[in-house]
VMD Tcl script that draws the C-alpha trace (Angstrom):
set ca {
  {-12.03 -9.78 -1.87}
  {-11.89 -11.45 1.49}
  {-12.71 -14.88 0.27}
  {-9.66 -14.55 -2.81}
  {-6.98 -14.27 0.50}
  {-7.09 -17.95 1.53}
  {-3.53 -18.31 2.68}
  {-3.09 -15.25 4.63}
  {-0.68 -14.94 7.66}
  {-2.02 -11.76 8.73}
  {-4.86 -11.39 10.45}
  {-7.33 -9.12 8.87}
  {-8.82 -6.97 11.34}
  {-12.28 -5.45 10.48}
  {-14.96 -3.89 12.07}
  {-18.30 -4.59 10.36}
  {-21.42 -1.96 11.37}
  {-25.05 -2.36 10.19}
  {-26.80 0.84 10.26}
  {-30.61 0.50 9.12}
  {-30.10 -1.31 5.93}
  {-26.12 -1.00 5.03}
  {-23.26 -2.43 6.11}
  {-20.18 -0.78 6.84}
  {-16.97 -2.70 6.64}
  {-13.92 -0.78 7.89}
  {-10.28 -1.62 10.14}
  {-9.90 -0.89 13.42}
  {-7.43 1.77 14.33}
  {-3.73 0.63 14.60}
  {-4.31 -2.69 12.76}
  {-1.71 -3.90 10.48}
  {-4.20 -3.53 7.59}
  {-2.54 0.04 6.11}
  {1.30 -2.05 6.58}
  {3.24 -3.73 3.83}
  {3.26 -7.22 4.75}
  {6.48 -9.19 5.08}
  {7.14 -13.06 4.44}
  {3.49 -13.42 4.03}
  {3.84 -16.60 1.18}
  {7.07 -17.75 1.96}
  {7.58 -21.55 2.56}
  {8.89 -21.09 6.60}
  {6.11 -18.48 8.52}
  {7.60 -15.64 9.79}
  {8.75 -15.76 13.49}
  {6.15 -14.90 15.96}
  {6.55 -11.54 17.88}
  {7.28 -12.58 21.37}
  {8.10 -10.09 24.14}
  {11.52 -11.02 23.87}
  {11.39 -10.24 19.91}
  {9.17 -7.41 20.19}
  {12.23 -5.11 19.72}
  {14.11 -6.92 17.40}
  {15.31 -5.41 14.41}
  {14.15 -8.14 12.43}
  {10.75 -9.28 13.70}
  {7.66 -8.68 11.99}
  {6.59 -6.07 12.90}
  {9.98 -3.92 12.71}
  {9.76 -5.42 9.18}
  {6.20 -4.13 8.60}
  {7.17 -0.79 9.55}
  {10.18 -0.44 7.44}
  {8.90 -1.51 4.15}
  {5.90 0.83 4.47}
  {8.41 3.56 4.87}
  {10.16 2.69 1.84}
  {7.24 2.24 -0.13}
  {6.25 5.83 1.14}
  {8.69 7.64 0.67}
  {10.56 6.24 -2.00}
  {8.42 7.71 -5.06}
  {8.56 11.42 -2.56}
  {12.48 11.50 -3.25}
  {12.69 10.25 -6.79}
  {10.01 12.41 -8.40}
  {11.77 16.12 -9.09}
  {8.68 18.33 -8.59}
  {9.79 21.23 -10.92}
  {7.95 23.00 -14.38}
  {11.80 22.76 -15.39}
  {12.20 19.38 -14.80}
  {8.96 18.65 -16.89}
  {10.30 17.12 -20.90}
  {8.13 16.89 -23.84}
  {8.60 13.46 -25.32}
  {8.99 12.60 -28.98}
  {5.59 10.84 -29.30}
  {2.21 11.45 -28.14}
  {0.23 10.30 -24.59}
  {-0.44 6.95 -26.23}
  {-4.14 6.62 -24.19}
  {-4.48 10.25 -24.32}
  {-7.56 11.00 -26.73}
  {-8.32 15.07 -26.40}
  {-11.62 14.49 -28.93}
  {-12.44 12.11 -26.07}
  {-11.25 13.61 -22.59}
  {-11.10 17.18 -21.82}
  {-8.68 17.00 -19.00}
  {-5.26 16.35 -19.89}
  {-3.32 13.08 -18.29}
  {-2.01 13.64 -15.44}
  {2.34 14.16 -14.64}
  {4.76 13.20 -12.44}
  {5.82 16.68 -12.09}
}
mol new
graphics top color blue
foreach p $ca { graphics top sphere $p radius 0.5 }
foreach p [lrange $ca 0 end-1] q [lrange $ca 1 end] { graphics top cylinder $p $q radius 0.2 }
display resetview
């Protein structure tokens, strides 16, 4: 996976352990690695965050933030968690086999 990111803006910031005959590969804490990245493949890089910038509402970072928070909590407010809320549709699961599976697919609600 690292070696398919060869234009990335981001640093990717990994700790790599080797404990007897494995190798651990994990981020460091507060890294940028669990943020939605911003601008990453656009033509112009994205501004730098300066100490001057480091505030702004627009830099990077502020960016970063934001779009994570979206991404989180967006699905939280538009899924109705409710049994009354929960409709049975006209046709089957289509890749729902019960002679298959024994569990049933899993729902938004």
């Amino acid at each position: 996976m690292l070696m398919c990111a060869p234009r990335s803006v981001y640093s990717w910031d990994l700790v790599i352990n080797r404990q007897d005959n494995k190798i651990y590969i994990d981020k460091r804490d507060g890294s940028n690695l669990d943020m939605v990245t911003v601008n990453e493949n656009a033509a112009e890089a994205p501004m730098e965050t300066t100490e001057s910038t480091k505030d702004a509402i627009n830099s990077p970072q502020a960016l970063m933030m934001e779009a994570t928070r979206i991404n989180y909590m967006f699905p939280n407010q538009t899924v109705i968690e409710s049994e009354t809320s929960k409709r049975e549709m006209q046709n089957p699961h289509p890749f729902y086999n019960p002679a298959e599976e024994s569990d049933p697919p899993a729902s938004k609600s």
